[in-house]
Backbone as CSV, one residue per row, in Angstrom:
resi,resn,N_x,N_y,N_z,CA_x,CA_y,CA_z,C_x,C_y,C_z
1,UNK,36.777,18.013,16.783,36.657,17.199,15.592,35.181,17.057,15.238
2,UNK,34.800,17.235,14.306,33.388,17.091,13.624,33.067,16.183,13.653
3,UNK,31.433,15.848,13.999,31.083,14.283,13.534,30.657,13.873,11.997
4,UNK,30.984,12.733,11.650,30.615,12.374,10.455,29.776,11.077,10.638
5,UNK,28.545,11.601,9.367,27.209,10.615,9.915,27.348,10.061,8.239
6,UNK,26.429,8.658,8.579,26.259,8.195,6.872,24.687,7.602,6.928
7,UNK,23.609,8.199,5.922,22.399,7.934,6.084,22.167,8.193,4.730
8,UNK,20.547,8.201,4.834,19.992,7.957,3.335,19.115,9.321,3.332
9,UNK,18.823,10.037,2.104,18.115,11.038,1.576,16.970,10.807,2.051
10,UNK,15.972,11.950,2.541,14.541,11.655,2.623,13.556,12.558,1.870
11,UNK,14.001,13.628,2.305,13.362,14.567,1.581,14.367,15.619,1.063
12,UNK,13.817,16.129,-0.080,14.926,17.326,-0.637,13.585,18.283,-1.327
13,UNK,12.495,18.766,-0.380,11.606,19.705,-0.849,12.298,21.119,-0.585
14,UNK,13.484,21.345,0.469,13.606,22.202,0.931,14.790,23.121,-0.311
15,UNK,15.321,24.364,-0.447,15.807,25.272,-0.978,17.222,24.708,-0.635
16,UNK,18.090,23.651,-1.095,19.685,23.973,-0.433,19.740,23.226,0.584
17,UNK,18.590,22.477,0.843,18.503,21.432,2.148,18.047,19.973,1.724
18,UNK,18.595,19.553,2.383,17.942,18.064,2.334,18.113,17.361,3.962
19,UNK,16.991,16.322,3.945,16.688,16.280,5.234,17.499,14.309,5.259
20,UNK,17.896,14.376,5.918,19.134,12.658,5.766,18.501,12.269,7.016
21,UNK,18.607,10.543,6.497,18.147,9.342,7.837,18.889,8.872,8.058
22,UNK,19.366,8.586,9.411,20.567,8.136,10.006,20.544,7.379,11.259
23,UNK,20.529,5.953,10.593,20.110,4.634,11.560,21.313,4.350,12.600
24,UNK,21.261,3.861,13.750,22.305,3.563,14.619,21.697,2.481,15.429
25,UNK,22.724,1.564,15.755,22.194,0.172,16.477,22.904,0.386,17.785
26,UNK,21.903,0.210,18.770,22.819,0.329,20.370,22.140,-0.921,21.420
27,UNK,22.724,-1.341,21.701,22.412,-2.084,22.735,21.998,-2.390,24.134
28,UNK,20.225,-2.610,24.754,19.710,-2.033,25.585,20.447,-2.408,26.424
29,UNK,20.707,-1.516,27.635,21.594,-1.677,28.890,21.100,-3.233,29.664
30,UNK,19.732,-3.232,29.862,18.911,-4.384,31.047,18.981,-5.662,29.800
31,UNK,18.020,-5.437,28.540,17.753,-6.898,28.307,19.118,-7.014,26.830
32,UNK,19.872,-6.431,26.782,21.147,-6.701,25.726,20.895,-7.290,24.554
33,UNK,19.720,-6.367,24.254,19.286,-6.648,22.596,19.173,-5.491,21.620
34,UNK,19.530,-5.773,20.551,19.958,-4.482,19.601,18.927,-3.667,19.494
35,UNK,18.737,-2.324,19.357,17.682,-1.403,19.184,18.009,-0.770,17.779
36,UNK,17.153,-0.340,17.069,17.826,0.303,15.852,16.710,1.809,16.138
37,UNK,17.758,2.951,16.344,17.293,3.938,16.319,17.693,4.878,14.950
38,UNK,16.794,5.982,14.832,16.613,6.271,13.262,16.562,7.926,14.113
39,UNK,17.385,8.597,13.465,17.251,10.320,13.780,17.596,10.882,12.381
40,UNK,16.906,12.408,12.398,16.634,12.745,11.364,18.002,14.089,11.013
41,UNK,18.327,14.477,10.124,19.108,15.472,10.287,19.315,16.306,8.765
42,UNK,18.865,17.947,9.547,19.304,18.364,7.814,20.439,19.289,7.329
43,UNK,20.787,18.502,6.374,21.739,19.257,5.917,22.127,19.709,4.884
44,UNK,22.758,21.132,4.660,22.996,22.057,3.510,24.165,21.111,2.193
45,UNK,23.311,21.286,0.984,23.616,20.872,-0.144,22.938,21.767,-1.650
46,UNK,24.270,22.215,-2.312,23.944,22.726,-3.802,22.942,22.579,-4.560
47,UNK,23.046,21.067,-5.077,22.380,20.481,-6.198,21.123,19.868,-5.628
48,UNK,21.184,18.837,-6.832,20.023,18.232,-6.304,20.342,16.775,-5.915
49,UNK,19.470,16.398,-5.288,19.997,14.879,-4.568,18.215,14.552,-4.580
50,UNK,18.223,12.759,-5.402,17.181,12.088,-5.556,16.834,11.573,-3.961
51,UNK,15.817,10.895,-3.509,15.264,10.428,-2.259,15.641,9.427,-2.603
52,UNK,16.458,8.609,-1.457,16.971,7.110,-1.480,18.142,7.277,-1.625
53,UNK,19.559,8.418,-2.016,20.963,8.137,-2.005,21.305,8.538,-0.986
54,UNK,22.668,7.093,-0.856,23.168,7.320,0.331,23.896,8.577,0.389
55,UNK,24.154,9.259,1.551,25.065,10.351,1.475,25.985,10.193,3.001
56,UNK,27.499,11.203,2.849,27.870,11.306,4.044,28.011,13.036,4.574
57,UNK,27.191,12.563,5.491,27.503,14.158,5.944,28.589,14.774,7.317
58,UNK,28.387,15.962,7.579,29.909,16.201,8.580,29.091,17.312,8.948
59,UNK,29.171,17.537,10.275,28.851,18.292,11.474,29.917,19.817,10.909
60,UNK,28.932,21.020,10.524,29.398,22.279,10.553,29.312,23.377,11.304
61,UNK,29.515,24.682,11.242,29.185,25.604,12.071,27.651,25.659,11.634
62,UNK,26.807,26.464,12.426,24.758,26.543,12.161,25.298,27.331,11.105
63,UNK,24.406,27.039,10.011,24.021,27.645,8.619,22.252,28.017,9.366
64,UNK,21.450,28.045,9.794,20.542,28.283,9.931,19.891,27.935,11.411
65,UNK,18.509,27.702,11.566,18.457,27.834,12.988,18.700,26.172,13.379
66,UNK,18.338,25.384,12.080,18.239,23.628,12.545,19.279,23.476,11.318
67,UNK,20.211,23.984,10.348,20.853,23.174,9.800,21.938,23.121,10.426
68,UNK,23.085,22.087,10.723,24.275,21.935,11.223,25.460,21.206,10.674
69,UNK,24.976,20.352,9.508,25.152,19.287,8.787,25.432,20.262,7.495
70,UNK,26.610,19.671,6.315,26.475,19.681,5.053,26.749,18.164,4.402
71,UNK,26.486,18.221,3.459,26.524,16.976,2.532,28.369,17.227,2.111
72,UNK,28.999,16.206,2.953,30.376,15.497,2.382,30.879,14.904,1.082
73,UNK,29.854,13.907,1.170,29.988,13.136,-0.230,28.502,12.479,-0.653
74,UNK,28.444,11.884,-1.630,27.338,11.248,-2.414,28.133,9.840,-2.447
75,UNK,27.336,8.414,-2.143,27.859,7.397,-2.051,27.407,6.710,-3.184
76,UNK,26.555,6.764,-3.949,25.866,5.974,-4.608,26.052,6.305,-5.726
């Protein structure tokens, strides 16, 4: 089953790529306080997409050597 991520646009300089931010809150094992970690991920899309929309993306076969991701939907 594919994963499906939901983050925000960062950059879209690339050809068919756009590069998505994708925040996750986990909770440190010792002192049990929320961490908010931020990973970056890019993924293959048509058009064009402004910096700042949310998007959802879904885990594909490699389109390239770092893309793995395409753009699912546009939330905004």
């Amino acid at each position: 089953m594919p994963q499906v991520k939901f983050g925000t646009v960062k950059s879209n300089k690339m050809k068919n790529t756009v590069v998505v931010s994708v925040n996750t809150k986990i909770k440190h094992p010792f002192y049990k306080k929320l961490i908010n970690k931020t990973a970056k991920y890019k993924a293959h899309y048509e058009g064009e997409l402004p910096v700042g929309k949310k998007v959802k993306i879904i885990e594909t076969k490699p389109m390239s050597k770092d893309v793995h991701f395409k753009v699912e939907e546009v939330l905004d």
